[in-house]
N, C-alpha and C positions, 0 to 999 in steps of 0.2 A: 504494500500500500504506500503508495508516492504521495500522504499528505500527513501535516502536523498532524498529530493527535492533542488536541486544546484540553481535553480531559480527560480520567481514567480512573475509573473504580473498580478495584479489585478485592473480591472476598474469597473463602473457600469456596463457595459455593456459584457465586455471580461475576459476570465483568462487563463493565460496562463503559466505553468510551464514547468520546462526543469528537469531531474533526469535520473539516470544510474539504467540498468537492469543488474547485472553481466555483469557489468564494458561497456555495451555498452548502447551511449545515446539514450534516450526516450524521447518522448512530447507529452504534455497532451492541447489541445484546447478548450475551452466554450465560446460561444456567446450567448447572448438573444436572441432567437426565437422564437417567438409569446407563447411569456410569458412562455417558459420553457427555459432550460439551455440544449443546444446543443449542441454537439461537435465531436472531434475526437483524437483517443490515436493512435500514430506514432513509431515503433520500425525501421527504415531505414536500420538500416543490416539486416533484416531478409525481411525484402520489406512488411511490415504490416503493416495494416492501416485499423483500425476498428472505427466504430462509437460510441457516446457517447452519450445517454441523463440521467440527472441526474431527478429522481423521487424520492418526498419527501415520507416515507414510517413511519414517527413517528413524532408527536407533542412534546412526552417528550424530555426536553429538556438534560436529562442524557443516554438518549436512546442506545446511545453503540460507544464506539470509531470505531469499525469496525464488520460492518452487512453484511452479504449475502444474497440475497435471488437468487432462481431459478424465473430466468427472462419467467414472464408470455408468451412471444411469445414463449420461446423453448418446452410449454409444451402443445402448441396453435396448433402448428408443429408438436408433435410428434402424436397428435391426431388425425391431417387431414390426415397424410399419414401413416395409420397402418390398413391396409388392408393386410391380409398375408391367405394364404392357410395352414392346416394341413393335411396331407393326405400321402398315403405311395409313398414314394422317392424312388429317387435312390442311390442307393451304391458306394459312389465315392473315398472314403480315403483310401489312402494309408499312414502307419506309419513305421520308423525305430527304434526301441526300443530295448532297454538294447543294445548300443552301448557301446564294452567293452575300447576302447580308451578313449571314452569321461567320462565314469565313472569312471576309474582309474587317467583322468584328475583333476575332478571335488571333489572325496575324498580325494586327496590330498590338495588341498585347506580349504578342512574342513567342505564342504557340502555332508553332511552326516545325514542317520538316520538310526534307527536301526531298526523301523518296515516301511516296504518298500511297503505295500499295501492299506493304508486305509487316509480318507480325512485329519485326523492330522497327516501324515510323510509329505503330499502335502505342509501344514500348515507348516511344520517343514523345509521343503527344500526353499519353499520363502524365511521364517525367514534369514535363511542362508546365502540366495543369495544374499538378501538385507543389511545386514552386510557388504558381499564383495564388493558389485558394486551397483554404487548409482545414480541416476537419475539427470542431465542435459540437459533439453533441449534446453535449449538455447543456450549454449556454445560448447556443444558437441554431435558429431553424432558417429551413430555405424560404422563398419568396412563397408565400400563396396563394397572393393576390395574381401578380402579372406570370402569365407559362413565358415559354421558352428560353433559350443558354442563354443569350443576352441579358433578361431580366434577371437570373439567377445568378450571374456575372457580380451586374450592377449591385444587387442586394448582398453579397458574400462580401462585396468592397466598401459597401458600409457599415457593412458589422468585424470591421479589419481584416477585411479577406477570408473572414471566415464563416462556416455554414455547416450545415447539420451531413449524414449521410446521403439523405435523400438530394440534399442539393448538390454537393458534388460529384456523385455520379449522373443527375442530371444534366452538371454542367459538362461532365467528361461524354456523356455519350451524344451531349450535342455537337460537341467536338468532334468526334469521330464521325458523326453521320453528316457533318459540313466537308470532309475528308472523304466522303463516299465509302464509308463502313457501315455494314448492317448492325447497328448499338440499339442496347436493351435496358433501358433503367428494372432492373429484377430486385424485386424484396423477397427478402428469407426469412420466414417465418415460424417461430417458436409453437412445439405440439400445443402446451395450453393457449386458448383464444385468450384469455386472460390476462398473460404475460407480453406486455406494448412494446418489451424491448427487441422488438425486429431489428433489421438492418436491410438496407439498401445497394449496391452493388449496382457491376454492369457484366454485358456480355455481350461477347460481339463475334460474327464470322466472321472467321480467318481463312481465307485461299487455301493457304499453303498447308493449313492443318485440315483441310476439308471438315470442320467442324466449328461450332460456338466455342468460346473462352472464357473465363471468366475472368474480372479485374475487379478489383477494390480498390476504387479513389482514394478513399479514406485513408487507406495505409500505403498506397502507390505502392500495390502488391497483387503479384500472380502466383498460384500452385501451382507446386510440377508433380506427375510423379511418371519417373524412368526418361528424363530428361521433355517428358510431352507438359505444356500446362494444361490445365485441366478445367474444364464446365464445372458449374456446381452438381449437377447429376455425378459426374465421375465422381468429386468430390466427394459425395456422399457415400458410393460405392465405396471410395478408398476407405474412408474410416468404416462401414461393414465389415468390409473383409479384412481388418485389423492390420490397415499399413501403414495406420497414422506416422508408423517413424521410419518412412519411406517416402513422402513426402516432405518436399522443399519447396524455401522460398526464393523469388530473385534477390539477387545483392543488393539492389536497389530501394528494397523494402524500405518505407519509415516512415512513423507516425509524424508530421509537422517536425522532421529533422530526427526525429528520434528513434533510435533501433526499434525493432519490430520482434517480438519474441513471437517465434512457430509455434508452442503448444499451449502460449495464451489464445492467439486466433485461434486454432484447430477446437480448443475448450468451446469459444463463443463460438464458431459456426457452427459445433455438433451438436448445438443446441435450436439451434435457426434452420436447420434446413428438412422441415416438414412440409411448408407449402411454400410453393415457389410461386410467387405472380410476379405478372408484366403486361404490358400494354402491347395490344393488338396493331395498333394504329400509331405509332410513331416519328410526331412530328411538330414542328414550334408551335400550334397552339392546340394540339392534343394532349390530355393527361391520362394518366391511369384511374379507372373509375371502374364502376359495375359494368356498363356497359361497353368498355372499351379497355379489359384485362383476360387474360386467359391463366388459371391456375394448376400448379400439376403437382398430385400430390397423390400417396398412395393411393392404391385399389380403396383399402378399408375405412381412410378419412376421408373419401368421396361423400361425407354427410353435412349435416345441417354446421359443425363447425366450421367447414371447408371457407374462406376467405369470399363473399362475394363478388361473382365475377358471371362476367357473359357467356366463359366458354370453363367448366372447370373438367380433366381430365387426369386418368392416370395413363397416360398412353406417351411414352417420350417422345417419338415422333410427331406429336401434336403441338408439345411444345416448341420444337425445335426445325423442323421440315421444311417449312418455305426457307432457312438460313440455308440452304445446300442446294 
């Protein structure tokens, strides 16, 4: 945990701290309960309230100031409900590409490259974007008022360049679709409907991988595993079939300048990727809505929790098809 702790109460029985998350207060709870250490972490402006148990994972006693590991239920999870069809789909996507405003927007700023077709100019334009506009989510959200990369631009440079997930992969796959990439603003979404802390991401065909890829603005980061990067579907597959530590990230990873730990992300995806939505229709003043999202989530969460959307499937293909 990267903040003061302003207070700390500690009994046999109870512990209780008080500390700031960019600048708003946080509370951390533990009691003994039948001989484990229980609790609950409180952020109150954001109306969050998650549970705690703390498990012992090392005897040595130099063992590591700060350990992650991917929490055995999300990986419990993603196994029980990964039931999906492959088979030929339908043709749903609609893209707006090489929009001449928004590129003449976007190279004036400085995001730019000089070969325009292949997965390192892709490589080269994150880079970029991530330079200009940098990830808060806590403090800061995207535009909601005005759609398109422009707006989302302008509004990320009033709040110091900075903006929520949602808004920098909107702004990154406006980028790429003024580039002539097929870009997907895709949310990753958490098994409980309950649980808000989604994430935002992109995805885009790649030529030369005859496939979708995935990117995370946020942390101007890609998954590899066996030197290929990887979709969030693969993604998910790879943590099923327990390759988590087979999977890598680019060198280039990094939060707002800052390293990027692989089994903190790998923790927080394997908890996000039960429903995947995205927008059907792709373009400056189109958004992701009921009517204009396609969802793909197992066979068995094809029910009334399933996210709604105009097209919801378990069929990959469906998701993915017109990108090829």
């Amino acid at each position: 945990m990267h903040n003061d702790v302003s207070k700390a109460v500690i009994t046999d029985t109870d512990a209780d701290f008080e500390f700031e998350i960019n600048n708003m207060p946080s509370y951390i709870h533990f009691s003994v309960q039948d001989d484990s250490w229980q609790g609950t972490f409180e952020l109150p402006s954001l109306s969050m309230k998650k549970s705690l148990v703390i498990k012992k994972i090392s005897d040595e006693p130099d063992f590591c100031d700060h350990y992650i590991t991917i929490p055995e239920v999300n990986i419990q999870n993603l196994k029980k409900h990964n039931e999906y069809i492959n088979e030929k789909g339908k043709n749903l996507f609609e893209y707006e590409l090489n929009n001449p405003e928004v590129l003449s927007y976007i190279k004036e700023l400085g995001i730019e490259t000089e070969n325009h077709h292949d997965f390192a100019a892709i490589c080269a334009l994150m880079n970029k974007t991530c330079q200009l506009i940098h990830h808060d989510g806590v403090n800061k959200v995207h535009d909601r008022v005005n759609r398109g990369t422009i707006a989302q631009i302008k509004h990320a440079q009033a709040q110091e360049n900075m903006t929520n997930c949602r808004g920098v992969a909107i702004i990154f796959c406006g980028v790429l679709r003024a580039y002539g990439f097929k870009a997907n603003v895709v949310e990753c979404r958490p098994l409980d409907p309950s649980d808000k802390d989604l994430h935002a991401v992109c995805e885009v065909y790649v030529e030369e991988y005859q496939k979708t890829v995935l990117l995370d603005p946020s942390n101007n980061l890609i998954y590899y595993l066996e030197d290929q990067p990887l979709s969030l579907i693969e993604l998910k597959e790879a943590l099923v079939h327990d390759r988590q530590n087979d999977i890598t990230i680019n060198p280039e990873a990094s939060h707002n300048g800052n390293e990027v730990d692989i089994v903190d992300m790998l923790a927080y995806m394997s908890k996000n990727l039960f429903y995947l939505r995205k927008a059907i229709h792709s373009d400056e003043v189109s958004e992701m809505a009921e009517t204009n999202s396609i969802c793909l989530t197992s066979k068995d969460l094809l029910n009334d929790t399933c996210p709604k959307s105009a097209y919801c499937t378990c069929n990959i293909q469906d998701f993915y098809l017109s990108e090829e």
